[in-house]
PDB file as gemmi writes it, atoms N, CA and C in Angstrom:
CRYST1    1.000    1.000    1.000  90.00  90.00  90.00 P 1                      
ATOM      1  N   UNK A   1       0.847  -1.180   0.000  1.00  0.00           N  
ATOM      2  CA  UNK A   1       0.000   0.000   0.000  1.00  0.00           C  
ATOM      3  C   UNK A   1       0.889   1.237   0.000  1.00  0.00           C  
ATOM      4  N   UNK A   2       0.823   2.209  -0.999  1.00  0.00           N  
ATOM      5  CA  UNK A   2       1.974   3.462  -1.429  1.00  0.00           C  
ATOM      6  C   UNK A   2       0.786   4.139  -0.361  1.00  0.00           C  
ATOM      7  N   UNK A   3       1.438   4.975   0.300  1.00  0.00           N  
ATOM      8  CA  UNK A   3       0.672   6.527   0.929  1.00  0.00           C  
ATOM      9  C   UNK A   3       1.338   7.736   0.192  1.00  0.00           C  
ATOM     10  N   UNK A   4       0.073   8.403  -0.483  1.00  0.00           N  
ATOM     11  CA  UNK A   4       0.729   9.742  -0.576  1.00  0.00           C  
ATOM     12  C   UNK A   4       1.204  10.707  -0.299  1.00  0.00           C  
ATOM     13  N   UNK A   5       2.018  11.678  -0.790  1.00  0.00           N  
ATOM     14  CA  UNK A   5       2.281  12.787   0.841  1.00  0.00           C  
ATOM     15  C   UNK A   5       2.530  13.941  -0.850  1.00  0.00           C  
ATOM     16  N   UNK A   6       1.661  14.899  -0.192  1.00  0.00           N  
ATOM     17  CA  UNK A   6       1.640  15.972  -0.739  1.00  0.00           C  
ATOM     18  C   UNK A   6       2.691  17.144  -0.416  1.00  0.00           C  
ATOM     19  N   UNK A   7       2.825  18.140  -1.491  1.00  0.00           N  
ATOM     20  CA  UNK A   7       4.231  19.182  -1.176  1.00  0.00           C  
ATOM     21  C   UNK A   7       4.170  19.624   0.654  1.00  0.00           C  
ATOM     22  N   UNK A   8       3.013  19.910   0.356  1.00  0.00           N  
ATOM     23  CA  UNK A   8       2.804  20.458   2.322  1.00  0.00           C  
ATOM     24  C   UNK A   8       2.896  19.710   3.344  1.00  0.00           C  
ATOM     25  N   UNK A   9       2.573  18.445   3.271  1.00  0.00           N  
ATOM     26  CA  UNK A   9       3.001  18.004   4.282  1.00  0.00           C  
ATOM     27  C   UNK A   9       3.142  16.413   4.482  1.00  0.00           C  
ATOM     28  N   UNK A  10       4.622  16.013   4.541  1.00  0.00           N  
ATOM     29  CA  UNK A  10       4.654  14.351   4.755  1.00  0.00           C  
ATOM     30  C   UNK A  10       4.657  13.892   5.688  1.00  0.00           C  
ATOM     31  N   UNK A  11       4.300  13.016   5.612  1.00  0.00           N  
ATOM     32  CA  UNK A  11       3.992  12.053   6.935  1.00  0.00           C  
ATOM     33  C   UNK A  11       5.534  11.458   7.389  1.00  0.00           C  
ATOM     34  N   UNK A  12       5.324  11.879   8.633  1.00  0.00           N  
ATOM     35  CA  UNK A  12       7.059  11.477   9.515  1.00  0.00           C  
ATOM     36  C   UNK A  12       6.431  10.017  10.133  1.00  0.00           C  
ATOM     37  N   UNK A  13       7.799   8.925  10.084  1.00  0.00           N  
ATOM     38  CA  UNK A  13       7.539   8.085  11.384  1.00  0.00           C  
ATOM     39  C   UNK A  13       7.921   8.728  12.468  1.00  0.00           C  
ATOM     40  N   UNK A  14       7.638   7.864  13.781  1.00  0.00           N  
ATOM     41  CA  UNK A  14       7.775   8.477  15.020  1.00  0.00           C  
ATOM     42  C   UNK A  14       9.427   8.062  15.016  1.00  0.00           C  
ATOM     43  N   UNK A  15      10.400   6.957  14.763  1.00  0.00           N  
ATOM     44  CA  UNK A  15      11.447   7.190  14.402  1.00  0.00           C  
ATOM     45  C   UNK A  15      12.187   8.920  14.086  1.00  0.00           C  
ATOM     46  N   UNK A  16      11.456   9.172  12.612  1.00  0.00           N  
ATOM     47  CA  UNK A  16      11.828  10.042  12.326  1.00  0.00           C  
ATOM     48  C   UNK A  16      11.694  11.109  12.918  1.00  0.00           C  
ATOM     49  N   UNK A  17      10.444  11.620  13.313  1.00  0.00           N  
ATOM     50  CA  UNK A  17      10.236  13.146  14.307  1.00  0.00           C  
ATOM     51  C   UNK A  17      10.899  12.873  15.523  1.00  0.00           C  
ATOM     52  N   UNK A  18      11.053  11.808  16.311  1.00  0.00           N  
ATOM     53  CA  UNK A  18      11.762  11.610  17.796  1.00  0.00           C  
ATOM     54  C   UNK A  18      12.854  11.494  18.055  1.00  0.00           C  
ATOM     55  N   UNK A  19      13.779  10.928  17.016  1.00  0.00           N  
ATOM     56  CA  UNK A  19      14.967  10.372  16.842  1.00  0.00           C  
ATOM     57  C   UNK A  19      15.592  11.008  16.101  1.00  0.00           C  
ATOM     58  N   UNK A  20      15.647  10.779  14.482  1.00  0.00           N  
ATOM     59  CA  UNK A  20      16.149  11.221  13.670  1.00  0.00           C  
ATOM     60  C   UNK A  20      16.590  12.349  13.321  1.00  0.00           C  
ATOM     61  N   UNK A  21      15.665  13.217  13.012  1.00  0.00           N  
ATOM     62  CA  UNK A  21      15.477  14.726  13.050  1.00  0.00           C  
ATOM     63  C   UNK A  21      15.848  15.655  14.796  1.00  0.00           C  
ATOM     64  N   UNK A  22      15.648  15.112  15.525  1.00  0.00           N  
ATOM     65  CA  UNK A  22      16.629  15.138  16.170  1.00  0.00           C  
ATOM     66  C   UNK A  22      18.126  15.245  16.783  1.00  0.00           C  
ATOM     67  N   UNK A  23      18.229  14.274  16.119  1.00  0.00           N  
ATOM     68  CA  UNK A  23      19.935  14.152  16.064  1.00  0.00           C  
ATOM     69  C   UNK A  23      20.779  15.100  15.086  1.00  0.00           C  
ATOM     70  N   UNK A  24      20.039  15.245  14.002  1.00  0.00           N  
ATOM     71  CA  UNK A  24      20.305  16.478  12.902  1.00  0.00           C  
ATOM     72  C   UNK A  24      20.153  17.820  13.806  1.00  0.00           C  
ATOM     73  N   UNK A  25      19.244  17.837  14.680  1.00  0.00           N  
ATOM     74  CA  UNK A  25      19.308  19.187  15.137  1.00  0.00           C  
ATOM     75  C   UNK A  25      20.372  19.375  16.338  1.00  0.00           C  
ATOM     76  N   UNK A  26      20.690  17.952  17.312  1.00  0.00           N  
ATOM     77  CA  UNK A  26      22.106  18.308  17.950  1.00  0.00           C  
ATOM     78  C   UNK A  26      23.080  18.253  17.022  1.00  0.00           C  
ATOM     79  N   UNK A  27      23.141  17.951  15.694  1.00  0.00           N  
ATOM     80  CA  UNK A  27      24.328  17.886  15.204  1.00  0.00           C  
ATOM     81  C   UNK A  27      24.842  19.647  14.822  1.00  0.00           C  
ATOM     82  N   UNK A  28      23.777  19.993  14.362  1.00  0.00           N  
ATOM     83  CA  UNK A  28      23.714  21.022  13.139  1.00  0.00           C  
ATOM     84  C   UNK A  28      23.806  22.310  14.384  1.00  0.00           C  
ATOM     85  N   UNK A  29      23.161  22.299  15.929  1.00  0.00           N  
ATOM     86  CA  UNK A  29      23.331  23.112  17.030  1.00  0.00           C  
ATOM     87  C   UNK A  29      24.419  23.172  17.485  1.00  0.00           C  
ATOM     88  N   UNK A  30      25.199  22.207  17.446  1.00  0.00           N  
ATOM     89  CA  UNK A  30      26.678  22.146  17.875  1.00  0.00           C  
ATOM     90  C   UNK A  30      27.770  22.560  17.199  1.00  0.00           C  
ATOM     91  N   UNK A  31      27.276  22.755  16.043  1.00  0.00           N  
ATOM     92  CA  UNK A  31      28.227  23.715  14.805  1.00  0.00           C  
ATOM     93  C   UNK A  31      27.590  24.936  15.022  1.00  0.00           C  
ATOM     94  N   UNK A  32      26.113  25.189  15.328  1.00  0.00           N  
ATOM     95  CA  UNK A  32      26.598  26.865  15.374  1.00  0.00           C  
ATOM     96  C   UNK A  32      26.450  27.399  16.889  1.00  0.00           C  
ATOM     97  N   UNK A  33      26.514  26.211  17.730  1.00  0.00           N  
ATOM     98  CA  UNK A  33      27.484  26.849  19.126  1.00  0.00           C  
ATOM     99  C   UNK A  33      28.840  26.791  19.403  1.00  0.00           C  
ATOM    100  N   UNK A  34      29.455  26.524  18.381  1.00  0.00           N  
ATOM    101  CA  UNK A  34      31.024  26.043  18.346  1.00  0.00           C  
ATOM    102  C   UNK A  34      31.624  26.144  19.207  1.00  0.00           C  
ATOM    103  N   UNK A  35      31.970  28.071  19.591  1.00  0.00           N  
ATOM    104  CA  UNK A  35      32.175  28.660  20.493  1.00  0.00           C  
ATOM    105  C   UNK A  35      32.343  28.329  22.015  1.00  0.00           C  
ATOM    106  N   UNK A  36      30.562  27.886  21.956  1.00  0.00           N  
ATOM    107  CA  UNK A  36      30.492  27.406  23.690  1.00  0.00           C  
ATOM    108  C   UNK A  36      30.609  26.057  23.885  1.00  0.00           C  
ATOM    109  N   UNK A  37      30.556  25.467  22.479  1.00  0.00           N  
ATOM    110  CA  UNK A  37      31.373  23.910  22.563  1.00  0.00           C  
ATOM    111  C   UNK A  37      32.998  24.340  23.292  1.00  0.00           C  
ATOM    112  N   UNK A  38      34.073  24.701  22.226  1.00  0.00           N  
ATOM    113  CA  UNK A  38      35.307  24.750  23.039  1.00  0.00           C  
ATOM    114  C   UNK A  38      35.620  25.408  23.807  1.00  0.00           C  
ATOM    115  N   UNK A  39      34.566  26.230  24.327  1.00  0.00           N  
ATOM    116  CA  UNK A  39      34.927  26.902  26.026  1.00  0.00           C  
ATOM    117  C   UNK A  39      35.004  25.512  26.816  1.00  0.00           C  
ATOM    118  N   UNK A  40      33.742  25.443  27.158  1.00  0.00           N  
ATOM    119  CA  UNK A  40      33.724  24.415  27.885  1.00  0.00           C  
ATOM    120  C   UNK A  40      34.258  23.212  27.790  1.00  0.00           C  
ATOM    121  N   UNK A  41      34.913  22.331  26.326  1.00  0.00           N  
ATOM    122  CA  UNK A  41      35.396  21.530  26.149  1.00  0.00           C  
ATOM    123  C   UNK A  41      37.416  21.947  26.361  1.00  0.00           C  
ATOM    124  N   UNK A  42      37.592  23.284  26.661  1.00  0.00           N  
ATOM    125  CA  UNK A  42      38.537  23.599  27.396  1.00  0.00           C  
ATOM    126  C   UNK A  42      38.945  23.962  28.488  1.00  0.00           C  
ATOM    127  N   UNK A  43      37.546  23.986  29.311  1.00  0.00           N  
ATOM    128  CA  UNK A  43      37.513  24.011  30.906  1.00  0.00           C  
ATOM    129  C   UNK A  43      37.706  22.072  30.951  1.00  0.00           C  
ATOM    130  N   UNK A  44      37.105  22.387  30.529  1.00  0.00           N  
ATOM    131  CA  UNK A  44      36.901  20.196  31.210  1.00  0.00           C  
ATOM    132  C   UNK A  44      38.662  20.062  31.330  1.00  0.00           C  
ATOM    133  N   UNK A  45      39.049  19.858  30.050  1.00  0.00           N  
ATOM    134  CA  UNK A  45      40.497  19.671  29.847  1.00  0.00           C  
ATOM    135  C   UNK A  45      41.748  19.813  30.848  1.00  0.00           C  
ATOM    136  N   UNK A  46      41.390  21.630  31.013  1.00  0.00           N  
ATOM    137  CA  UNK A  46      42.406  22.517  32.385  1.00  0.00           C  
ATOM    138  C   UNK A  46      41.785  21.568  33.745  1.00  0.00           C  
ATOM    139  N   UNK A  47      40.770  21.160  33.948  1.00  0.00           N  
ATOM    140  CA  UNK A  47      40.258  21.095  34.956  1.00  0.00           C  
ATOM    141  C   UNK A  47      39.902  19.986  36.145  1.00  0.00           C  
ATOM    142  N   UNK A  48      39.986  19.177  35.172  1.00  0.00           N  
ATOM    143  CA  UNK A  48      39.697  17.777  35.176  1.00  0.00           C  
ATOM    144  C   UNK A  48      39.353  17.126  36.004  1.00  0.00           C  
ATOM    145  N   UNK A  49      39.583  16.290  37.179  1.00  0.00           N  
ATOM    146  CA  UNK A  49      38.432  15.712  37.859  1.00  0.00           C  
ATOM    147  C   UNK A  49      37.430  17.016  38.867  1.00  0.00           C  
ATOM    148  N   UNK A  50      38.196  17.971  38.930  1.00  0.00           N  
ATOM    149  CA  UNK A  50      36.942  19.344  39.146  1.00  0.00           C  
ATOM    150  C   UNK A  50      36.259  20.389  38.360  1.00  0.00           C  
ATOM    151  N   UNK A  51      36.256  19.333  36.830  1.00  0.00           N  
ATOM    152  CA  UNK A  51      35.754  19.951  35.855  1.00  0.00           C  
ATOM    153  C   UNK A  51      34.192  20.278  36.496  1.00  0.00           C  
ATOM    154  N   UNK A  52      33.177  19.588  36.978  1.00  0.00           N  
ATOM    155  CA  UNK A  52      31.509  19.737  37.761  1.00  0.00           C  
ATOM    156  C   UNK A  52      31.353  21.266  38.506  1.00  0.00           C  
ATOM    157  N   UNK A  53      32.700  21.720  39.348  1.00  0.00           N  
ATOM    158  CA  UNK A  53      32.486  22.870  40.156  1.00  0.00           C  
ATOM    159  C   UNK A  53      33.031  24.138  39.096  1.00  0.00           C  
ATOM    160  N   UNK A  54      34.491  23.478  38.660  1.00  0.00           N  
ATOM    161  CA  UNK A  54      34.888  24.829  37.850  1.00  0.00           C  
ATOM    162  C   UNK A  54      34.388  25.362  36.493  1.00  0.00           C  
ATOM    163  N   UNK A  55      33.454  24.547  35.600  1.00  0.00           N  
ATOM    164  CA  UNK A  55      33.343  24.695  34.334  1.00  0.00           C  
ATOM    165  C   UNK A  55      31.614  24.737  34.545  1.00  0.00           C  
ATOM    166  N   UNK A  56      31.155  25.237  35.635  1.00  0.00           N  
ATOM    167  CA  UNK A  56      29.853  25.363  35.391  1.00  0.00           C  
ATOM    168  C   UNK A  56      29.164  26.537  34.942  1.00  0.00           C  
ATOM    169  N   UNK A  57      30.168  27.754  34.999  1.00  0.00           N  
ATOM    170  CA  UNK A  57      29.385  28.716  33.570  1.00  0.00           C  
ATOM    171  C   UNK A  57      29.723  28.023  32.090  1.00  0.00           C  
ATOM    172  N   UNK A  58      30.785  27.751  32.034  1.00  0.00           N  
ATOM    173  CA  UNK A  58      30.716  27.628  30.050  1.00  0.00           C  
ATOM    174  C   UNK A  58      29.930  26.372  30.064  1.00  0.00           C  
ATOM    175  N   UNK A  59      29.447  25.216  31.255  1.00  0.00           N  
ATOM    176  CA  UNK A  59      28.465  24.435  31.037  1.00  0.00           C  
ATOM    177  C   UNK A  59      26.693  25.047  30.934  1.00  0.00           C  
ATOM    178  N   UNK A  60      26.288  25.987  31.786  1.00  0.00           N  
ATOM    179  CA  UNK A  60      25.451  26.943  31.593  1.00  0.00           C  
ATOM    180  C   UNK A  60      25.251  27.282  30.293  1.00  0.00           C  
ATOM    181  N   UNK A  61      26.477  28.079  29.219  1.00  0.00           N  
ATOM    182  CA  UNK A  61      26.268  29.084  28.479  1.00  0.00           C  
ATOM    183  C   UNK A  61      26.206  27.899  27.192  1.00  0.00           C  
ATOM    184  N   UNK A  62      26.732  27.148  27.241  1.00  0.00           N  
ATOM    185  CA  UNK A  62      26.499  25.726  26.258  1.00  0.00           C  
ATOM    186  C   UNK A  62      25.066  25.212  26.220  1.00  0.00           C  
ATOM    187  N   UNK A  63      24.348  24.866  27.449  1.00  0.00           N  
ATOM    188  CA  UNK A  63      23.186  24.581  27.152  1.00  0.00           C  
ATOM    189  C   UNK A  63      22.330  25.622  26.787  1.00  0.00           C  
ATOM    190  N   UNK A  64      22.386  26.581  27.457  1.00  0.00           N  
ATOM    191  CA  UNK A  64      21.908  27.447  26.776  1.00  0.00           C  
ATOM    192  C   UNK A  64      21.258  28.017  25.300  1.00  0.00           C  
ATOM    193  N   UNK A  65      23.092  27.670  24.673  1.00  0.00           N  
ATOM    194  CA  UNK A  65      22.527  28.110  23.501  1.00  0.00           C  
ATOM    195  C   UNK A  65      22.380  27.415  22.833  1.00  0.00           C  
ATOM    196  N   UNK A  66      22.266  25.830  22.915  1.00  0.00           N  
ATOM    197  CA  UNK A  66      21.710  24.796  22.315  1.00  0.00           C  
ATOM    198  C   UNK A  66      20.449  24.453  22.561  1.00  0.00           C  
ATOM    199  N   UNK A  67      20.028  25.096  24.247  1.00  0.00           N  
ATOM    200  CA  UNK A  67      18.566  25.019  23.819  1.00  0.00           C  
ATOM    201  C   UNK A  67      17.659  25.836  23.218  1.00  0.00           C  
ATOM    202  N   UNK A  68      18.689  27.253  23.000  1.00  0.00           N  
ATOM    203  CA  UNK A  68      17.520  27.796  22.033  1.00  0.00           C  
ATOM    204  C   UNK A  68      17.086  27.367  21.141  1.00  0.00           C  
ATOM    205  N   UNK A  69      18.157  26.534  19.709  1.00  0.00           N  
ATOM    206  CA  UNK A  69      18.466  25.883  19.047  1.00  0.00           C  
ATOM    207  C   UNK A  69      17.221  24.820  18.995  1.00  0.00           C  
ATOM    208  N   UNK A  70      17.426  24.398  20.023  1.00  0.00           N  
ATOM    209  CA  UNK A  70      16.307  23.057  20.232  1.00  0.00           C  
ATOM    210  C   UNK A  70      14.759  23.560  20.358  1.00  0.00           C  
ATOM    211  N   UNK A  71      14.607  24.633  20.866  1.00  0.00           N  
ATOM    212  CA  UNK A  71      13.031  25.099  21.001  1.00  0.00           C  
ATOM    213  C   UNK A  71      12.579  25.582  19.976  1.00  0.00           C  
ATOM    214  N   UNK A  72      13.769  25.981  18.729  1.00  0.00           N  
ATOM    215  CA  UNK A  72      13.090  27.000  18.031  1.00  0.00           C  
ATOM    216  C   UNK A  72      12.204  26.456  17.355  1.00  0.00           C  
ATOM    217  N   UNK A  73      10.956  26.321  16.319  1.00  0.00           N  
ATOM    218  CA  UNK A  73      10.234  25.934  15.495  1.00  0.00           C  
ATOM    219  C   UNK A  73      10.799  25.950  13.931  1.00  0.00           C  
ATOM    220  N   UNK A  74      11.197  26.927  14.007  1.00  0.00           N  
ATOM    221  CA  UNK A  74      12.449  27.501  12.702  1.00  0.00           C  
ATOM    222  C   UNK A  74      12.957  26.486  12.311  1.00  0.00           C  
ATOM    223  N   UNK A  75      14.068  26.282  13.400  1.00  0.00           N  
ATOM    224  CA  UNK A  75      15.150  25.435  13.468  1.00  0.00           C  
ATOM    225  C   UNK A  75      14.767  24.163  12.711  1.00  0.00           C  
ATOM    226  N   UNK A  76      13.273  23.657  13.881  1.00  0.00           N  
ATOM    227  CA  UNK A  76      13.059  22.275  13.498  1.00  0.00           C  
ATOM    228  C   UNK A  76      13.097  22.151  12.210  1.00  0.00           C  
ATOM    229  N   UNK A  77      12.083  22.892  11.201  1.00  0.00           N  
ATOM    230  CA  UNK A  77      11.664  22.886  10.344  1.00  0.00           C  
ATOM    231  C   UNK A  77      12.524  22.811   9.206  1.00  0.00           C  
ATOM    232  N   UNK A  78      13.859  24.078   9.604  1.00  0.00           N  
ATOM    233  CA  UNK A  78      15.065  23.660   8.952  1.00  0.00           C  
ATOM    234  C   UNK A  78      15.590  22.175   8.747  1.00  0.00           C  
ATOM    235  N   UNK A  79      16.142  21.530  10.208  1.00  0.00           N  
ATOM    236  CA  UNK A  79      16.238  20.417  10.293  1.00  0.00           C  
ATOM    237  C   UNK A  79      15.517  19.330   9.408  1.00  0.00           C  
ATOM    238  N   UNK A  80      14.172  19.822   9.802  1.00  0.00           N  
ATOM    239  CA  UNK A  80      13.253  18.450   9.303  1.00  0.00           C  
ATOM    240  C   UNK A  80      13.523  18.702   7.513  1.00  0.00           C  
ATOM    241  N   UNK A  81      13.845  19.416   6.812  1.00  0.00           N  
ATOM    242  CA  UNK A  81      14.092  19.869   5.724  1.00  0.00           C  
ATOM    243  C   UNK A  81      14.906  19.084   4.943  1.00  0.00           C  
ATOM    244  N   UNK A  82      16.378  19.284   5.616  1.00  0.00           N  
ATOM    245  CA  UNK A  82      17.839  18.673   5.186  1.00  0.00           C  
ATOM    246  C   UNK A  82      17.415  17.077   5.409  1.00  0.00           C  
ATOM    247  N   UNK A  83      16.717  16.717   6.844  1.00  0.00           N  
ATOM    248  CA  UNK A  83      16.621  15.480   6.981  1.00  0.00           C  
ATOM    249  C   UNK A  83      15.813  14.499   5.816  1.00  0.00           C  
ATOM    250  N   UNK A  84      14.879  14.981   5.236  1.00  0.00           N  
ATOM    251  CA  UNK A  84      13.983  14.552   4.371  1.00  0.00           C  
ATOM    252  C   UNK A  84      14.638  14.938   2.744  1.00  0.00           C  
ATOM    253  N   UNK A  85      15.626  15.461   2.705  1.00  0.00           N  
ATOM    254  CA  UNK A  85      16.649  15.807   1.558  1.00  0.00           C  
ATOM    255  C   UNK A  85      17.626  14.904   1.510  1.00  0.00           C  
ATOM    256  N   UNK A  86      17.635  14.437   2.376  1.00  0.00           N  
ATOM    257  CA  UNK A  86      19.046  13.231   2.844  1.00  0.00           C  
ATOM    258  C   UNK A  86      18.292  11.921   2.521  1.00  0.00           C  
ATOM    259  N   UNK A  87      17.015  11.929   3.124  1.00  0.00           N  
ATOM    260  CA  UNK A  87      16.148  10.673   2.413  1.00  0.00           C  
ATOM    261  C   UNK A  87      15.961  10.689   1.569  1.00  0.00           C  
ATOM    262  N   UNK A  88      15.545  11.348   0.673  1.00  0.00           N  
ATOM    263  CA  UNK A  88      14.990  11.749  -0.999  1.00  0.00           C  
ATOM    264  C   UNK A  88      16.482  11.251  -1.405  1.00  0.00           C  
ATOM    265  N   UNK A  89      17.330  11.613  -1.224  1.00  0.00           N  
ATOM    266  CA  UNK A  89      18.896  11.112  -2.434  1.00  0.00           C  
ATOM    267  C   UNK A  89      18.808   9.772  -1.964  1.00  0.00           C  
ATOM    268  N   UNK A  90      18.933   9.305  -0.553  1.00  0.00           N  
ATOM    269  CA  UNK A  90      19.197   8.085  -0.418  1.00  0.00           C  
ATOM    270  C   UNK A  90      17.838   7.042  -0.966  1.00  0.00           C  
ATOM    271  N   UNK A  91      17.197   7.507  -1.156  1.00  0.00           N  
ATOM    272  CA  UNK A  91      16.157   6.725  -2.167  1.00  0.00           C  
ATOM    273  C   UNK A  91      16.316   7.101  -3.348  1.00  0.00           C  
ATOM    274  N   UNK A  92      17.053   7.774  -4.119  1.00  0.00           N  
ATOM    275  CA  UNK A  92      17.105   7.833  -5.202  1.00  0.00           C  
ATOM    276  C   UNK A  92      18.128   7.187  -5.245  1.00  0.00           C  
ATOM    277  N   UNK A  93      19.363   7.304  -4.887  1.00  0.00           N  
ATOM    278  CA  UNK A  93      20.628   6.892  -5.122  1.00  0.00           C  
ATOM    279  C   UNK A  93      21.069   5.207  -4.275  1.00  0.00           C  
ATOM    280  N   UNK A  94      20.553   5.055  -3.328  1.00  0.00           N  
ATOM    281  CA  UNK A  94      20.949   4.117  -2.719  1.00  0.00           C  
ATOM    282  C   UNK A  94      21.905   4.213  -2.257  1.00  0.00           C  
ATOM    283  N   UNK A  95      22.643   5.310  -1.846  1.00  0.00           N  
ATOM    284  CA  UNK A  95      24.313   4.933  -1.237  1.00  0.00           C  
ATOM    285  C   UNK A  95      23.622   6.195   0.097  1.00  0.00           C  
ATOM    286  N   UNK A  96      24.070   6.255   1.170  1.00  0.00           N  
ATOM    287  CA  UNK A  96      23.608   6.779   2.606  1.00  0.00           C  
ATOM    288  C   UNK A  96      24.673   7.977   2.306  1.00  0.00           C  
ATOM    289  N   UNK A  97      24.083   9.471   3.482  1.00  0.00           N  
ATOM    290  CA  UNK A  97      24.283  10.258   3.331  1.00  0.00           C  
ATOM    291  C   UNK A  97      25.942  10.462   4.001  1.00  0.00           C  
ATOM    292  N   UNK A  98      26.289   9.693   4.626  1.00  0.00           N  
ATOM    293  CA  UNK A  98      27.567   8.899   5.530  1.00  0.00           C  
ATOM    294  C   UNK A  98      28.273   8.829   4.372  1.00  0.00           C  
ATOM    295  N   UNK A  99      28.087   7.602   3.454  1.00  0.00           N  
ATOM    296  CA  UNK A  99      29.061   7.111   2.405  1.00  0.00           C  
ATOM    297  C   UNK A  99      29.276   8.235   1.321  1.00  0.00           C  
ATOM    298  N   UNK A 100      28.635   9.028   0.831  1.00  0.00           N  
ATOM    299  CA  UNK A 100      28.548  10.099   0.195  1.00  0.00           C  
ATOM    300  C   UNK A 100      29.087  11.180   0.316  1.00  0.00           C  
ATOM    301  N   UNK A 101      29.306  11.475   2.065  1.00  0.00           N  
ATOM    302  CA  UNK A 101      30.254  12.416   2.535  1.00  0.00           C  
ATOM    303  C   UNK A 101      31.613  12.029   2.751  1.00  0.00           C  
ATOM    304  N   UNK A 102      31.519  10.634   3.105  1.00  0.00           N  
ATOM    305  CA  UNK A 102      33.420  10.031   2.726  1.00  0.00           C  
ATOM    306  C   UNK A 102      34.148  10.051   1.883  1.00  0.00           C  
ATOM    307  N   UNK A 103      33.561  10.208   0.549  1.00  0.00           N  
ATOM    308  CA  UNK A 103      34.045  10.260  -0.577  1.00  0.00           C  
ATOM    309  C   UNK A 103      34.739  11.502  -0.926  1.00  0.00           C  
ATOM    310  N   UNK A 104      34.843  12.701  -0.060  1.00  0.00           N  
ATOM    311  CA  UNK A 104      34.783  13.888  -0.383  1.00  0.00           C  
ATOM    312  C   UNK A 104      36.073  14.235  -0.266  1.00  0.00           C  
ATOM    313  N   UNK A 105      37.115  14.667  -0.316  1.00  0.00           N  
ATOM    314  CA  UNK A 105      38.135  14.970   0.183  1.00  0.00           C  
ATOM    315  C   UNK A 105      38.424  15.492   1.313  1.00  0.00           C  
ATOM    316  N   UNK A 106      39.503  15.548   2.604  1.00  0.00           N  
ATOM    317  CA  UNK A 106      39.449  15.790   3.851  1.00  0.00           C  
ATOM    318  C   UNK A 106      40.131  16.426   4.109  1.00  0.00           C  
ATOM    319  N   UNK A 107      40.616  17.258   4.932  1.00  0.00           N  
ATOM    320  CA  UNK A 107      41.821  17.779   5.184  1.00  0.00           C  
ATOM    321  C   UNK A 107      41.942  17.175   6.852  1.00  0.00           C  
ATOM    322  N   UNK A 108      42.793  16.439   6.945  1.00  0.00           N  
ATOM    323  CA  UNK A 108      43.072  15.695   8.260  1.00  0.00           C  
ATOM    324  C   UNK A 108      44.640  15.475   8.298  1.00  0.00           C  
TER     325      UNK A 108                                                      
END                                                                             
């Protein structure tokens, strides 16, 4: 049985809205908190087993701005966007959005 899904609006599994799209949005939040990623991923470092007492502003200012990230509606929508763009090739193409980005050249 095919279900249709019209330009406006497709039908997500609960996979997809709970999980999936999800994970695209910590991924894609953590690139544009960069910033308060390596604060705090340079308190931990200096700090180390009293990273809990000393690194609890740049732990603050990290969630923070990842949860704006996470509440926005915007965001999601962005997210849910790329995520359903990543499905569309990988059903067209058959090779995953993973193997597709390996291929790319690296600088490492």
């Amino acid at each position: 049985m095919e279900m249709e899904a019209t330009n406006t609006e497709v039908h997500l599994r609960h996979v997809e809205k709970d999980v999936l799209i999800p994970k695209v949005m910590r991924e894609k939040a953590r690139e544009r908190c960069v910033d308060k990623v390596e604060a705090f991923t340079a308190c931990c470092k200096e700090s180390g087993f009293f990273m809990v007492f000393k690194c609890r502003e740049e732990n603050a200012a990290l969630k923070e701005c990842l949860t704006r990230y996470y509440q926005d509606p915007a965001f999601f929508e962005e997210c849910k966007q790329e995520y359903l763009q990543e499905k569309l090739e990988y059903e067209t193409t058959g090779i995953p959005s993973k193997n597709r980005k390996q291929r790319l050249p690296t600088s490492m």
